[in-house]
C-alpha positions, 0 to 999 in steps of 0.5 A: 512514466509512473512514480510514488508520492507518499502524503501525510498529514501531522497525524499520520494519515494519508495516501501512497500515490502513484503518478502516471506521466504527472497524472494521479492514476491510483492511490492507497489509503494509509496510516502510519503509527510507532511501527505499522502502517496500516492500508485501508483501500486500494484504487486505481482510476478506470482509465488505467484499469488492467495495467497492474497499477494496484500490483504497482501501488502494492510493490512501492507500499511494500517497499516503503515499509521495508526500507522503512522498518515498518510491518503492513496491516492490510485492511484493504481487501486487494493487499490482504487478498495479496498477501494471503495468496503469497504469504512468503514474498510478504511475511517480513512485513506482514503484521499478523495481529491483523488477523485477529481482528 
């Protein structure tokens, strides 16, 4: 069974975890401030490769944000990958300014 776990020091940095039967298969790098979280790298351990976990990871950090009020800028080059390729299921919570920089 997977479930998320979100840690995050007093600065604001951390990981979005993902658990597979209480084993650490995937995390997501992260950093919260004001209202933008900004993800810098996605992975997934190997031996879970090819299960969809990084597309389990990306859902849960989405809907994080969502349920949260927050705008994703996706430095990871798997999310922004993503969120070019489907603009429309991410646009309210993709922060554009990203891609100016």
């Amino acid at each position: 069974m997977e479930t998320f776990e979100v840690k995050l020091n007093d600065n604001g940095r951390g990981e979005l975890l993902l658990l597979s039967d209480s084993l650490q298969a995937g995390k997501m790098d992260i950093f919260i401030r004001n209202s933008v979280l900004t993800v810098y790298h996605t992975e997934v351990d190997p031996i879970y490769a090819g299960k969809g976990f990084a597309k389990l990871l990306l859902d849960e950090l989405v809907r994080k944000a969502r349920e949260e009020a927050l705008m994703i800028k996706p430095l990871c080059p798997y999310v922004h990958g993503q969120f070019k390729k489907n603009p429309d299921l991410f646009a309210d919570v993709w922060w554009k300014q990203a891609e100016e920089n």
